[in-house]
C-alpha positions in Angstrom: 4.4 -11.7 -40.4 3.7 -14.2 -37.4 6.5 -13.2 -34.6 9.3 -16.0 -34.0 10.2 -14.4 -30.3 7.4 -12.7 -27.8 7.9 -11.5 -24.6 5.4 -10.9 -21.7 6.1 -8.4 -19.3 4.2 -9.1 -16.0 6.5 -8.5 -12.9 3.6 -8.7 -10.1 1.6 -9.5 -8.0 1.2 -13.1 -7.1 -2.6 -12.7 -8.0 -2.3 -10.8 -11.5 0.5 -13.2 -12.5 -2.0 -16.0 -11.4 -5.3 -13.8 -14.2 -2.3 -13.1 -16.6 -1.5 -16.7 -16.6 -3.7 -17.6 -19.1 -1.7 -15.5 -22.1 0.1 -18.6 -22.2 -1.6 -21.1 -24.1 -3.3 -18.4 -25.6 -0.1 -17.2 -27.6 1.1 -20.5 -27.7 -2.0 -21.6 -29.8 -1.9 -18.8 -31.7 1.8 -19.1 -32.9 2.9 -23.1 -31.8 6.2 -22.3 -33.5 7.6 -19.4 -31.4 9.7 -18.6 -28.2 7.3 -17.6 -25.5 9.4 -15.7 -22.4 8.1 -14.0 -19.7 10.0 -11.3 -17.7 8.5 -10.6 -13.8 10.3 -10.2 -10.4 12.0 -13.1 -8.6 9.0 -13.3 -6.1 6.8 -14.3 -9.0 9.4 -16.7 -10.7 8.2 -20.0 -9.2 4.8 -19.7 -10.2 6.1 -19.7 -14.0 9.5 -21.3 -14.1 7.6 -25.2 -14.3 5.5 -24.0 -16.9 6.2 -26.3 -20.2 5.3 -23.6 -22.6 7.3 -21.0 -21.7 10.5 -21.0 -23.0 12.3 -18.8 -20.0 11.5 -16.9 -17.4 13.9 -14.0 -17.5 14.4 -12.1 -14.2 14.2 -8.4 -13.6 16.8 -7.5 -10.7 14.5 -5.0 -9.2 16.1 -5.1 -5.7 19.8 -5.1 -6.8 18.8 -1.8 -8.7 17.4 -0.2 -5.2 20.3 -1.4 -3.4 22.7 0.6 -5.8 20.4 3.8 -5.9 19.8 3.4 -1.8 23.4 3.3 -1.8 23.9 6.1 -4.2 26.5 4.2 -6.6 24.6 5.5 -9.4 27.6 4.2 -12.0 27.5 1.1 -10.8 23.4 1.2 -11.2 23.6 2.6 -14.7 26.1 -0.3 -15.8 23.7 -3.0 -14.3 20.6 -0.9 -16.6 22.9 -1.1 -19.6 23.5 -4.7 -19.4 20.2 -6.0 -18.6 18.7 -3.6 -21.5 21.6 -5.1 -23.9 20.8 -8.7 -22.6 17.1 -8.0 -23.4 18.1 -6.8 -26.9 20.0 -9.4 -27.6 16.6 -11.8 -27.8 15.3 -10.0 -30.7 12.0 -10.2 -29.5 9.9 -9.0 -32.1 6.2 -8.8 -30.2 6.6 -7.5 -27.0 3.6 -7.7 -24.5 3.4 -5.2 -21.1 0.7 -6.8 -19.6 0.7 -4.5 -16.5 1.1 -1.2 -17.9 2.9 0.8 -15.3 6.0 3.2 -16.3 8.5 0.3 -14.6 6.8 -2.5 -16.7 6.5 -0.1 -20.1 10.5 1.1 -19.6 11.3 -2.8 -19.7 9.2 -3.2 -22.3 10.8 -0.6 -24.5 14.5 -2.0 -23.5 14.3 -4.4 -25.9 13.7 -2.5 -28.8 11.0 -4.8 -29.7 9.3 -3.4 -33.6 6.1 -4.2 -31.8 5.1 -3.3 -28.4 1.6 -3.7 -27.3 0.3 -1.7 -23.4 -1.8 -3.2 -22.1 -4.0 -0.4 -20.3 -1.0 1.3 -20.4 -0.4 4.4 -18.1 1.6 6.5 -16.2 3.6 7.7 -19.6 4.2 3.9 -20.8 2.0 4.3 -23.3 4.3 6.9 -24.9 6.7 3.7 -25.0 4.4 1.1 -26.7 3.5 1.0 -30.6 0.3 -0.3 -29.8 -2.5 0.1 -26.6 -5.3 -1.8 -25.6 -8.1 -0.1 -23.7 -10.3 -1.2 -21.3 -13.8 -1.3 -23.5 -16.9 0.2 -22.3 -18.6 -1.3 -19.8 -18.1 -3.5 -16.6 -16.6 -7.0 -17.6 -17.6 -9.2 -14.6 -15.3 -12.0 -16.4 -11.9 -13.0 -14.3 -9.2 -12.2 -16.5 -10.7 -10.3 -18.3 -8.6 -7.2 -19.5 -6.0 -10.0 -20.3 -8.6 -11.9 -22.3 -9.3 -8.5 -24.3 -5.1 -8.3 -25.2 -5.5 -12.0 -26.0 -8.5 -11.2 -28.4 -6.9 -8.2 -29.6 -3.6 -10.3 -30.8 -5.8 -12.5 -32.7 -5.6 -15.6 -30.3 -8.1 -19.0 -31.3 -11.3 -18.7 -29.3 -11.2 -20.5 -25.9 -7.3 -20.5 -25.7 -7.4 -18.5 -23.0 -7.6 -20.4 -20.1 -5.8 -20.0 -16.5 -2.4 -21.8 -17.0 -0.4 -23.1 -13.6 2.2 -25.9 -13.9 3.0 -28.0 -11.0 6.8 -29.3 -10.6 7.7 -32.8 -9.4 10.2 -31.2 -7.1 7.7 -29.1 -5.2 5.2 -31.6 -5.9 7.1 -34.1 -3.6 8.4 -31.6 -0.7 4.5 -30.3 -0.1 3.2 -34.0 -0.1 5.8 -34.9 2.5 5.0 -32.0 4.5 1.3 -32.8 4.0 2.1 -36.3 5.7 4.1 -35.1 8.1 1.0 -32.8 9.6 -0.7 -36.1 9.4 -2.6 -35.9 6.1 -2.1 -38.4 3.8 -1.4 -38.4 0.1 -4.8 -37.5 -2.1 -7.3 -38.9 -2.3 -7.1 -40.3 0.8 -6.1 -37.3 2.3 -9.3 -34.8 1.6 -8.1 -31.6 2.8 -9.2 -27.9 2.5 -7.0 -25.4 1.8 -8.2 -21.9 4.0 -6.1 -19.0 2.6 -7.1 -15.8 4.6 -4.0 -13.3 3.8 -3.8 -10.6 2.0 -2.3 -7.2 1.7 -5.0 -5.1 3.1 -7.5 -5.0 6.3 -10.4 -4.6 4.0 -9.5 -7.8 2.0 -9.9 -9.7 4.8 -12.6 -12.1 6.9 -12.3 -12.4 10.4 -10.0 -14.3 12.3 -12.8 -15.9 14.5 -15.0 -16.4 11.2 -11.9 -18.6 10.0 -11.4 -20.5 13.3 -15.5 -21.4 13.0 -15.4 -22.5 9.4 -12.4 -24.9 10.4 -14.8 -26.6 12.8 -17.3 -27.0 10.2 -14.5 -28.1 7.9 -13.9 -30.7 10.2 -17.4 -31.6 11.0 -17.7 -32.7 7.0 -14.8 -35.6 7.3 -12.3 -33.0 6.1 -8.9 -31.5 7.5 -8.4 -28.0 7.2 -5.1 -27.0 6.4 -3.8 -22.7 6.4 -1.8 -21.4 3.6 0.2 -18.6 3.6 3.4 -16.9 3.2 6.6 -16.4 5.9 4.7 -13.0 7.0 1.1 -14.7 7.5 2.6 -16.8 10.2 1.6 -14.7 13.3 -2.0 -14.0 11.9 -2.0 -17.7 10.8 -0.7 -18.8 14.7 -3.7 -16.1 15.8 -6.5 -18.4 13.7 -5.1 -21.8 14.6 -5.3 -21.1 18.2 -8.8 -20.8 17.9 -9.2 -24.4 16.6 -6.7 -26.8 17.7 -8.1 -28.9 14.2 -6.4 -26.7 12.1 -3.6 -27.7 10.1 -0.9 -24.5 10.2 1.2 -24.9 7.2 1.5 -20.9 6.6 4.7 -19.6 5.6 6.5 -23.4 5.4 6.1 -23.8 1.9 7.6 -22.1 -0.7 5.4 -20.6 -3.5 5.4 -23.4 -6.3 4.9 -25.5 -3.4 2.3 -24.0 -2.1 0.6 -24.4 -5.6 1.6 -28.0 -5.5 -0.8 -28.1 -2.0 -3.5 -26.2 -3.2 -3.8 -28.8 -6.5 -4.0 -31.5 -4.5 -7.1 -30.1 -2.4 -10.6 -31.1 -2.9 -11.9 -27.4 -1.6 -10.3 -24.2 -1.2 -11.5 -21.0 0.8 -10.1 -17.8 0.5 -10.1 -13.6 0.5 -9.2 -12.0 -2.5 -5.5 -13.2 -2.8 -3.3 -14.9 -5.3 -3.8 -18.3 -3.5 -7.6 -18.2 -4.1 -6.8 -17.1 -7.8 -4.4 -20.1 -8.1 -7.2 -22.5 -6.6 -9.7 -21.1 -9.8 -6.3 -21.6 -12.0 -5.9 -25.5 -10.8 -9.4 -26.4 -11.4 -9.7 -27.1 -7.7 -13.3 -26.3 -6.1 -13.2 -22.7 -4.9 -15.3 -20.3 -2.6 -13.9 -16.5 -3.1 -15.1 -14.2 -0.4 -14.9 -10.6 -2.0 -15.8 -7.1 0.0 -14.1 -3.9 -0.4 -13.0 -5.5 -3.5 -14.2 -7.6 -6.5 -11.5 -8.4 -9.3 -14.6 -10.4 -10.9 -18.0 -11.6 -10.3 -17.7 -14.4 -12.9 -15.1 -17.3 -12.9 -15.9 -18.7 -15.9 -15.7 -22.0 -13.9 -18.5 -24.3 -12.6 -16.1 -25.0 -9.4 -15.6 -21.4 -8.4 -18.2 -19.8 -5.9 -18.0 -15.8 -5.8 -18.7 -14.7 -3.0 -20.0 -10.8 -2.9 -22.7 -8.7 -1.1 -23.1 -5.4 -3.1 -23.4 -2.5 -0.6 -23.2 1.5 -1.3 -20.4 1.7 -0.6 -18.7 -1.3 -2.3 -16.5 -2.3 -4.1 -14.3 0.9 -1.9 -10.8 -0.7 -3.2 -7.7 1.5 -1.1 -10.2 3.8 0.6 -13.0 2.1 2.7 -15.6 4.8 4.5 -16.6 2.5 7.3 -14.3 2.7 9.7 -12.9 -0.4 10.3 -16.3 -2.6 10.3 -15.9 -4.0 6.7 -19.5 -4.6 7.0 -19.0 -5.7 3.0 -17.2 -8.9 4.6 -19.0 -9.1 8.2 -22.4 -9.9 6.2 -20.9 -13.6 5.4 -21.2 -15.8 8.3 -19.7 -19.3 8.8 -22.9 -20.7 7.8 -22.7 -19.1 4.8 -19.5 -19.6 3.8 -20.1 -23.6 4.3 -23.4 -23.4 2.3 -21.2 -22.7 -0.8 -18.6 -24.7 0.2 -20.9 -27.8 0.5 -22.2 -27.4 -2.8 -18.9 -27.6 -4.4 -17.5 -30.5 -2.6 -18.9 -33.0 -4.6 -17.2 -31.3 -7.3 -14.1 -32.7 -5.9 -15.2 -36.1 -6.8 -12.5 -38.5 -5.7 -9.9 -35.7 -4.6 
């Protein structure tokens, strides 16, 4: 029986909301006629909350939960648990996805007493909570997305439904155009900007602060403004980078997320670390260079406008544990030059952006 209410449980990060995104249309065209919600944290909401074919996007109250165990008023938290788990029953969902596959995702996934519950690489005991688990298959899948492109398979979705789905709101739509104009920059296409998005959560992740500072003067020395992207604690590195080239357009941590996607769709290039902002730019259909290094989420974009960006060493991809000291010589190998070879053969992608 094709299921009248699904549920996707994805409640981070930025990034794997971003590869997870593409679920979307891919249940959507598998089932046009049911109720699509998706359940993730609050910091996650604006990325979804525009979409047009989700139905909701139901919050988990993840810190209002930690404030009551933190402050030991363990009634109070168990009352909150109970009424959030009868408010998910309540939906009678009857496909249930947990596309993260953590215990915190999986117990959220089992509130709702869902008939069909279906982990997605599901660990750390969820798996004892789902009726149904899909693996990772043999093999190294260089594809982005691509364990969520294996649950979309495994559910049955049309071929080539899965694609990378980001709305972008009127509302924040208008408030990052203004504050695009107010920086000088005009509205596209007049206004041919690059987005540079170089924070992330992790040293490793990252390119060099100088490196960034460089690639804005060769930004510039192509007709085209450079503006930094960020969140409210990128603002010091961001401050750091744009001191080093007074061309630099320092919008980090002024925006708020769905209008930082709203910025990003209106570029005609975007250059970024391995962050949820270079994931949204591949999402938007915007021309993207990904510089990868201690790690590589995927080799292959599926997208004629996405560069990847990755020098193989012995050491690499090293994820949480790097062996090199501090040198990161995995993201030291790509110089300005290089960066602005890629970059230059995408900007024509941009056409009239």
């Amino acid at each position: 029986m094709s299921p009248q209410r699904i549920l996707v449980v994805r409640l981070s990060a930025i990034g794997d909301v971003v590869m997870a995104s593409g679920l979307i249309p891919a249940l959507r065209a598998a089932w046009p006629q049911a109720r699509i919600d998706w359940l993730t944290e609050p910091a996650t909401v604006p990325l979804l909350r525009h979409h047009p074919d989700l139905n909701e996007v139901i919050t988990w109250p993840r810190a209002e939960w930690q404030r009551l165990w933190r402050e030991r008023r363990l009634a109070s938290l168990w009352s909150a648990i109970r009424r959030f788990r009868a408010d998910l029953r309540g939906r009678r969902f009857d496909l249930v996805l947990d596309a993260q596959g953590l215990l915190k995702s999986g117990l959220l996934a089992w509130m709702t007493g869902a008939p069909r519950r279906v982990g997605l690489l599901s660990r750390e005991g969820s798996q004892w909570l789902m009726t149904e688990r899909v693996g990772a298959p043999p093999g190294d899948d260089p594809r982005m997305s691509h364990e969520y492109r294996d649950l979309a398979d495994y559910l049955g979705a049309p071929a080539g439904s899965f694609r990378l789905a980001l709305a972008v709101g009127d509302a924040p739509r208008q408030v990052a155009r203004a504050a695009l104009a107010e920086a000088g920059i005009p509205a596209a296409p007049a206004g041919r900007y690059v987005v540079l998005a170089p924070f992330t959560t992790r040293p490793q992740k990252h390119w060099f602060e100088d490196r960034w500072s460089g690639l804005a003067g060769a930004v510039r020395a192509e007709g085209l403004i450079p503006v930094l992207l960020g969140g409210p604690g990128d603002r010091e590195a961001s401050e750091r980078i744009a001191a080093g080239n007074p061309s630099i357009v320092n919008l980090a941590g002024r925006l708020k997320l769905d209008e930082t996607v709203a910025a990003i769709a209106d570029a005609c290039l975007l250059v970024g670390v391995d962050t949820g902002l270079t994931h949204m730019g591949t999402a938007l259909n915007v021309p993207t260079v990904a510089l990868f290094g201690s790690t590589r989420p995927y080799l292959d974009a599926l997208s004629p406008r996405t560069a990847v960006l990755y020098q193989a060493l012995d050491c690499s991809p090293c994820r949480r544990h790097p062996t090199c000291g501090g040198a990161y010589h995995c993201m030291r190998h790509w110089t300005v030059d290089l960066v602005m070879a890629a970059a230059r053969r995408l900007i024509p992608a941009a056409g009239g952006r």
